[in-house]
C-alpha positions, -999 to +999 in steps of 0.1 A: +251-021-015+241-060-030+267-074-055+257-103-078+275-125-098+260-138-125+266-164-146+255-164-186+228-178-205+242-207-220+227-210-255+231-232-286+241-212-311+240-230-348+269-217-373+269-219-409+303-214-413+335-205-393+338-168-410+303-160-397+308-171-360+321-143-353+297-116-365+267-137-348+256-121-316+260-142-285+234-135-259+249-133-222+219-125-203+187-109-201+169-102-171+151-080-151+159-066-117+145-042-092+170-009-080+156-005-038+150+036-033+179+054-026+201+020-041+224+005-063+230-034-084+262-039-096+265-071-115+304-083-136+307-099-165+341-107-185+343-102-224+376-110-246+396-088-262+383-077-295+348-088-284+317-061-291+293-061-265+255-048-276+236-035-241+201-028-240+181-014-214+149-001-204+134+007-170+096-014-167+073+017-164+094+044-182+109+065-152+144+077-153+174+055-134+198+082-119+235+067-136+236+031-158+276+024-157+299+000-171+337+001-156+364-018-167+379-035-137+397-016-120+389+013-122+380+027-160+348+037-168+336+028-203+305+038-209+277+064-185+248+078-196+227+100-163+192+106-160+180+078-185+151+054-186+162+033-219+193+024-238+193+007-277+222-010-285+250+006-271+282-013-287+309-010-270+344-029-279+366-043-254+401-033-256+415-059-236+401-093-221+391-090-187+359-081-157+336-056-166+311-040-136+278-029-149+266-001-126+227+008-115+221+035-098+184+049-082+184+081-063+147+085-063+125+075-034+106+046-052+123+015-065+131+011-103+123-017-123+152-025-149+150-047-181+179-049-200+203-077-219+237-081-232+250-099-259+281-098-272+300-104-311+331-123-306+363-112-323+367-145-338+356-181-338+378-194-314+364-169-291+326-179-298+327-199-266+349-176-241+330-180-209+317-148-195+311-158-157+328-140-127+338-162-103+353-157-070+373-169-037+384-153-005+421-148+002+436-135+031+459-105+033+483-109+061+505-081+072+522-078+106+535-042+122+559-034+151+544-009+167+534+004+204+504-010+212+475+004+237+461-015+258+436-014+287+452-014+327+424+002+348+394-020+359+372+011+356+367+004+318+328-013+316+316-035+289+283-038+283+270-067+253+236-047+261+211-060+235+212-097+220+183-102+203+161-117+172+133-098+152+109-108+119+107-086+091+079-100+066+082-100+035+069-075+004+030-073+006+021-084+041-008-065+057+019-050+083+046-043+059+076-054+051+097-031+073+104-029+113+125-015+137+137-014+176+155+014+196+180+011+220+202+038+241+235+036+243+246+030+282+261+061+299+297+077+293+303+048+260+332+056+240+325+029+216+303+008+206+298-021+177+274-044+162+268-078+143+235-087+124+229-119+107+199-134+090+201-171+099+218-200+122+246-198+099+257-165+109+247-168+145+276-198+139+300-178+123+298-154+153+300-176+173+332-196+160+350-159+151+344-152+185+359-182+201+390-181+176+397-147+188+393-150+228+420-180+223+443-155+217+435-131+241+432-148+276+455-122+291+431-087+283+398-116+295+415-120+327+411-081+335+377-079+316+359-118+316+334-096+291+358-089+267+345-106+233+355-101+196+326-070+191+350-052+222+373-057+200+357-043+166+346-015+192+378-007+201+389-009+166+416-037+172+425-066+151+394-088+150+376-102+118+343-123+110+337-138+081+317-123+055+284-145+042+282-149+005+246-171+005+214-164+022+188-148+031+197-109+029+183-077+047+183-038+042+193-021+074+199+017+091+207+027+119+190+063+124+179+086+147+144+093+166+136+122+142+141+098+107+117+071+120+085+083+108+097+088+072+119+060+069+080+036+080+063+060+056+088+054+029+100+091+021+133+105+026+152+100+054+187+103+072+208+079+084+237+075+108+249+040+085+234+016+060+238-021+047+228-045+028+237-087+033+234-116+048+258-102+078+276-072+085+294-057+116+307-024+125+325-002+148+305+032+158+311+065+172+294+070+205+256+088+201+233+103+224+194+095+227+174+074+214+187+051+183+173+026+162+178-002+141+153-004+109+150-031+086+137-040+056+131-072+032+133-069-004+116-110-007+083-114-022+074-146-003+101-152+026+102-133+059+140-128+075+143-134+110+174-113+118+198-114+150+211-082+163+239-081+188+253-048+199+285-042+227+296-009+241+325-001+260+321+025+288+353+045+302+370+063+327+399+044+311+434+043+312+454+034+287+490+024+287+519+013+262+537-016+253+560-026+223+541-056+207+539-070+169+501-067+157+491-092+125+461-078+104+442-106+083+425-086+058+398-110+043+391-104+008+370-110-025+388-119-059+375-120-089+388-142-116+375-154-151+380-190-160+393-191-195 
């Protein structure tokens, strides 16, 4: 999933008079953008209260989006039409002031080209200049738990930070493609496994500097295991978090098996074990057997992405004992605010 946060055209709008003001429609933006197969764009916007907001839309070549959506934060959808390639001036008023999430969804297995633009009629004049922009800053939701806690005690438990590694993926139109992949095996007898993928130095930083923070804290479990790093952690699926990019270069990824390769290169309809989309991402994984792979894709029409891929697996015969402990979860998280 790739959410965007866009900020509104900014026009000049002459007014005859203050009674008018508020019947002249206020264009927000108007753009086009391109739904990946098998993808979604969600984009937010906030309106006032009172405000009516005219939506247009049409996809490029004529061919049917799957769902066009607009929800009213948090959860309250206002307005969904299915199966449609073009929409004429849906009005829609807003009941209260607040963020709006406008939805597109493709299930077909060719990308959709969508034009569309919003405007909106303020209620009144004072609102002719209510800014529409979503903006947004990170908070952190900090909890702590008593609670037994599991630990590792028998030496027997491997870990294995088994691939570490960098890969191009061109961009749209190169004579190769704009698509690539790499398979791996997951050691014997893993019970876990994670990864981390990033698409520049930044995030090989951020890694690097999440990972540092959280072996301060744990010297007593690196003592027993000197391999121990934060993706054990995230494999093990204990407290351990690494900041999530908001600016860069972004990727499409799976990870798939042997028999969805050949479609997936092709670009028909394929199965997949999980997806992403960003500038990094990590995850904790159940164990598989055979051959795996990680396929990626870039959606630029000029840039390639070089992408770093590091995956960690934790092998067992373990044991595991008990201890009373108090365990602090940092949840990071995106909030969205309007300015006025």
């Amino acid at each position: 999933m790739n959410w965007k946060f866009i900020a509104p055209i900014q026009l000049l709008v002459i007014l005859s008079a203050a009674p008018l003001s508020s019947q002249t429609p206020v264009d927000v933006i108007e753009t086009t953008l391109k739904v990946t197969i098998m993808g979604e764009e969600i984009f937010y916007l906030g309106f006032a209260e009172g405000d009516k907001v005219i939506f247009n839309f049409e996809e490029a070549n004529g061919k049917e989006l799957k769902e066009v959506e607009i929800v009213e934060l948090p959860g309250t959808s206002r307005y969904l039409e299915l199966k449609i390639s073009k929409i004429v001036n849906k009005t829609l008023t807003i009941p209260k002031t607040g963020i709006y999430k406008f939805r597109f969804t493709n299930s077909a297995i060719t990308p959709r080209l969508c034009k569309y633009k919003i405007q909106r009629i303020p209620a009144n004049a004072s609102m002719q200049n209510f800014n529409t922009t979503v903006f947004t800053h990170t908070v952190n939701d900090t909890t702590f738990i008593n609670e037994d806690e599991d630990f590792i005690a028998k030496s027997d438990t491997v870990i294995t930070n088994f691939q570490d590694r960098i890969i191009k993926v061109n961009p749209l139109g190169t004579a190769g493609g704009n698509k690539t992949s790499f398979n791996f095996n997951l050691p014997d007898n893993t019970v876990a496994w994670s990864y981390y993928i990033c698409t520049d130095k930044t995030g090989q930083e951020i890694y690097s500097e999440a990972n540092k923070e959280f072996l301060s804290t744990s010297s007593s479990i690196t003592q027993k295991f000197p391999l121990y790093n934060i993706l054990t952690a995230v494999a093990l699926n204990r407290p351990a978090t690494i900041l999530k990019m908001e600016t860069g270069p972004s990727v499409n990824y799976w990870i798939m098996d042997a028999d969805n390769l050949a479609p997936f290169s092709a670009g028909t309809q394929f199965r997949y074990i999980k997806k992403g989309k960003g500038i990094n991402d990590y995850a904790r994984m159940d164990p598989r057997k055979g051959n795996l792979f990680f396929c990626f894709s870039n959606d630029s029409a000029t840039e390639p992405v070089s992408v770093t891929i590091k995956i960690t697996a934790v092998q067992a015969n373990e044991a595991m004992e008990t201890r009373q402990g108090q365990r602090m979860i940092i949840t990071p998280k995106q909030k969205m605010y309007l300015k006025n």
